[in-house]
C-alpha positions in Angstrom: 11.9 -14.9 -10.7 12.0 -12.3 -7.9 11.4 -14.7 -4.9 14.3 -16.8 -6.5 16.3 -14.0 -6.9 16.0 -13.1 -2.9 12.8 -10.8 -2.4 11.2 -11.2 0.7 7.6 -10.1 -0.2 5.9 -9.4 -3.9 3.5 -6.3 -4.6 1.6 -6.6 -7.7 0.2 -3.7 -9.9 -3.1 -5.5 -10.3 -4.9 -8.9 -9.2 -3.2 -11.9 -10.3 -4.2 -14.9 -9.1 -1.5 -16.6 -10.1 1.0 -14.2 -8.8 -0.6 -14.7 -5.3 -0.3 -18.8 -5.5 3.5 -18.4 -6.4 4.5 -16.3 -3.0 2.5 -18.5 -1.3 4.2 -21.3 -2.3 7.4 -19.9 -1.5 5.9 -18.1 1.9 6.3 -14.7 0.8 4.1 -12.2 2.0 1.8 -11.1 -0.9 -0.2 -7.6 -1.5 -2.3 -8.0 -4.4 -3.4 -4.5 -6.1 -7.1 -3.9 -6.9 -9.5 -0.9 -6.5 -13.2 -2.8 -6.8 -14.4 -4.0 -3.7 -15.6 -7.0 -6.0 -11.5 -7.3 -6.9 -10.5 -6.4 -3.2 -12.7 -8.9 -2.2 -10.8 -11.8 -4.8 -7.7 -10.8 -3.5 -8.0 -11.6 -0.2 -10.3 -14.7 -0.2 -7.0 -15.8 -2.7 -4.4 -15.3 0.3 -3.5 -11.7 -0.5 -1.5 -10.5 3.3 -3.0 -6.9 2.4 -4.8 -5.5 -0.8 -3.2 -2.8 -2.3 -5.9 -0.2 -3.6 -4.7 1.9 -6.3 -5.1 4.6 -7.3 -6.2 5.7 -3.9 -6.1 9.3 -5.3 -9.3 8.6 -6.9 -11.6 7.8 -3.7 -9.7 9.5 -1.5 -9.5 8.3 2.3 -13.4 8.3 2.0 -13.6 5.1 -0.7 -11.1 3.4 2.3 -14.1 4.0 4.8 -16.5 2.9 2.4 -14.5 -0.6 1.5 -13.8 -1.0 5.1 -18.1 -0.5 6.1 -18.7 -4.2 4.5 -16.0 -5.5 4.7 -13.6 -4.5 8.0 -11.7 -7.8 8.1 -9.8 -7.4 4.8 -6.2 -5.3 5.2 -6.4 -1.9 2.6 -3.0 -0.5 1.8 -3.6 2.9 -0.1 -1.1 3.4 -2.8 -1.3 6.3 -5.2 -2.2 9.9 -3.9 -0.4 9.2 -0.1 1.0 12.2 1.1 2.1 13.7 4.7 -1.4 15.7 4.3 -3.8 13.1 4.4 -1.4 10.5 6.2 -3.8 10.6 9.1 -7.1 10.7 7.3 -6.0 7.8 6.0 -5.6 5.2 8.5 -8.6 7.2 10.5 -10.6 5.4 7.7 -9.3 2.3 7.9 -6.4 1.4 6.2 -4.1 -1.3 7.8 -0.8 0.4 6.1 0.4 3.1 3.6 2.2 3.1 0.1 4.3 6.1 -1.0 6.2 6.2 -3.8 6.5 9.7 -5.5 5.8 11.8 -2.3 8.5 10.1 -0.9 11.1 9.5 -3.2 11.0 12.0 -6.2 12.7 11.8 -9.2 14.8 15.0 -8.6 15.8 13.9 -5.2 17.2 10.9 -7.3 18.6 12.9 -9.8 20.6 15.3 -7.5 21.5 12.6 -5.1 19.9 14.3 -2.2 19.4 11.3 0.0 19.6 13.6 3.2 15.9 14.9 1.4 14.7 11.5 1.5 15.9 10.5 4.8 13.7 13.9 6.0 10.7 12.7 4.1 11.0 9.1 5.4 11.0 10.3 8.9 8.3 12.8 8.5 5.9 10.3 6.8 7.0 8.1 9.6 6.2 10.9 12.4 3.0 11.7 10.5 2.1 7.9 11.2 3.0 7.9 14.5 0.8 11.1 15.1 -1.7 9.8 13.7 -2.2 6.5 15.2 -1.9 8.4 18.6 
């Protein structure tokens, strides 16, 4: 319903399978969640463009580095637990891109309408990449 309804790329929570086959059939980009490197694994030998490994707060940069050891060809998005502090420990250990949700975009911010705030935090997490990546 979402590709048909104009989204250009689908994240799921968890591994689906099935959600994976349906943007592929479409040609959407597809980021399967999944935090076993047993599930990581699934999701990308099913098509998954990146895996999504949540909660990332849980292993920390260091589980990243210790997915990446065996297996360095799959694409690790962190999601849960990003913030502008550990940004750059982040991709040191490996992963291909960054989710942030709550560090980004808070609730308050939403609630007061302060999308100057947002704009700030956007560009510092985008600085914070480009430092780090330097």
């Amino acid at each position: 319903m979402a590709i048909l309804a104009g989204a250009e790329f689908v994240v799921s929570p968890t591994l689906s399978v099935a959600t994976i086959q349906m943007a592929r059939r479409y040609g959407k980009p597809v980021i399967a969640g999944a935090y076993t490197p047993t599930e990581i694994l699934a999701a990308w030998e099913q098509g998954s463009d990146l895996v999504k490994v949540f909660p990332a707060s849980v292993g920390g940069p260091g589980y990243i580095k210790a997915i990446k050891a065996p297996l360095p060809q799959i694409l690790l998005m962190p999601t849960g637990g990003v913030n502008l502090e550990n940004v750059g420990d982040f991709l040191k250990a490996g992963a291909a891109a960054l989710a942030v949700g709550g560090n980004l975009v808070s609730k308050q911010l939403l609630a007061t309408g302060d999308f100057q705030a947002i704009t700030d935090n956007a560009k510092a997490f985008a600085d914070a990449v480009v430092a780090a990546r330097a």
